[in-house]
C-alpha positions as CSV (number, residue, x, y, z in Angstrom):
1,X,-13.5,-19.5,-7.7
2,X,-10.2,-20.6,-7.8
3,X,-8.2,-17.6,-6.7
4,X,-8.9,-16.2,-3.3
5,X,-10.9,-12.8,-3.0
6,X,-9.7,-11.9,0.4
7,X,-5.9,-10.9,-0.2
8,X,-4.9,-7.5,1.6
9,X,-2.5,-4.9,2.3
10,X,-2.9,-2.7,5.3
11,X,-0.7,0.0,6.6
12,X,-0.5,1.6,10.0
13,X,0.3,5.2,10.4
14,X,3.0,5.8,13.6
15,X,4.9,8.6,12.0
16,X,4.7,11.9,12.7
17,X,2.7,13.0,9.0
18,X,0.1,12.5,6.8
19,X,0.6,9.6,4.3
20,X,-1.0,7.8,1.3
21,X,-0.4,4.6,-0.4
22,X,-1.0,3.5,-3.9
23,X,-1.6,-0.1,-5.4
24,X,-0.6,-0.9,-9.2
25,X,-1.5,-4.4,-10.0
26,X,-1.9,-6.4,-12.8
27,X,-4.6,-9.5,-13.8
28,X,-6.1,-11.6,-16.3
29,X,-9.4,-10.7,-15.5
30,X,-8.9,-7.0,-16.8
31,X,-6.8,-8.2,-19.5
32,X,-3.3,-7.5,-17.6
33,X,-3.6,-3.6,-17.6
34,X,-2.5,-1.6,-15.0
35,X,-5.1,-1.0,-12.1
36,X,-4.4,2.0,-9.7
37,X,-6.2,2.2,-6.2
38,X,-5.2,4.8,-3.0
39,X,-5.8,4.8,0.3
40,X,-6.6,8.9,0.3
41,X,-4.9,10.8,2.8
42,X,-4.7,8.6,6.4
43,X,-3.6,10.4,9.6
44,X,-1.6,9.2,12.7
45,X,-2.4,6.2,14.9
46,X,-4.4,5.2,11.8
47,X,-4.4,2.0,9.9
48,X,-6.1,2.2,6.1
49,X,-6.4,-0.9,3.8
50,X,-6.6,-2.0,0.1
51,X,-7.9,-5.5,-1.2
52,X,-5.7,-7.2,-3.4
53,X,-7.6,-8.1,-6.7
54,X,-8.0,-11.5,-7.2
55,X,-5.4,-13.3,-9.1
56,X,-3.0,-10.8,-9.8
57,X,0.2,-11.5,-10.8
58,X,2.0,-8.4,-10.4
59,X,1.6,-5.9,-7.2
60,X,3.4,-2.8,-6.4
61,X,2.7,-0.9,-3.1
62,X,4.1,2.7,-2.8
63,X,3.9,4.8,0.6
64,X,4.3,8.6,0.3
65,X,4.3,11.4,3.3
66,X,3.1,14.8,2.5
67,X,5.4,16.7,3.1
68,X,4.2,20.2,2.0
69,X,0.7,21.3,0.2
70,X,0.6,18.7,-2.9
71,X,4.0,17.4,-2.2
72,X,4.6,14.1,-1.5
73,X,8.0,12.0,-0.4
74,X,8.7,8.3,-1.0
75,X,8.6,6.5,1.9
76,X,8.8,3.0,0.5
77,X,8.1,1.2,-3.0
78,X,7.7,-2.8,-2.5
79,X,6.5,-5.4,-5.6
80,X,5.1,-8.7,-5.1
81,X,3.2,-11.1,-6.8
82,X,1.1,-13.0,-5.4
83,X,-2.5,-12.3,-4.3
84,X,-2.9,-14.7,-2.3
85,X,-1.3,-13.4,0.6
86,X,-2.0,-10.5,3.1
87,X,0.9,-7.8,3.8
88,X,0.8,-5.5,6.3
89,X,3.2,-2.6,6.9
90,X,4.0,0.1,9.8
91,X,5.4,3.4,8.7
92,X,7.1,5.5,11.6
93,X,9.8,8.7,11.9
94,X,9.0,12.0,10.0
95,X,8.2,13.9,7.5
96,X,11.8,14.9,7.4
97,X,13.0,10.8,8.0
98,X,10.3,8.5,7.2
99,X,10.8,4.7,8.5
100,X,9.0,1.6,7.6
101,X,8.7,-1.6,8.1
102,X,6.9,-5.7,7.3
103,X,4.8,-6.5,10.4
104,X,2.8,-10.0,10.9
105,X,-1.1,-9.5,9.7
């Protein structure tokens, strides 16, 4: 294959809350609609990770912290596009202030 199968993105939980992180991406292979993928709910001092699919050429990662029952707050929104890179992210602070941040695979 020419694309690589092994692209990532993998967030670590250091805040104070329960978050969840959703993956749009687009690729040729699934004739460029929109594919959705989660983490599910992921607790402190947890990490949770989502493969990349294979030559995608549009990515965008959103973070959320629940905040209340079935209410959730931005805590980021970042787009890329390549897959053939991992990108790894730390989310910190609280529900009340979320914080994140890029951190080295």
């Amino acid at each position: 294959s020419i694309f690589p199968t092994d692209a990532f993105i993998r967030v670590c939980n250091n805040g104070a809350y329960l978050a969840k992180c959703y993956l749009e991406s687009r690729a040729p292979y699934y004739g460029f609609q929109i594919r959705r993928d989660d983490t599910g709910l992921f607790p402190v001092a947890q990490c949770s990770t989502m493969n990349v699919p294979p030559a995608a050429v549009w990515n965008r990662l959103e973070c959320k912290t629940l905040a209340f029952i079935a209410v959730y707050k931005s805590i980021f929104k970042q787009e890329f596009a390549s897959a053939m890179f991992n990108y790894c992210y730390k989310i910190t602070g609280t529900t009340l202030n979320p914080k994140w941040s890029q951190t080295q695979c």
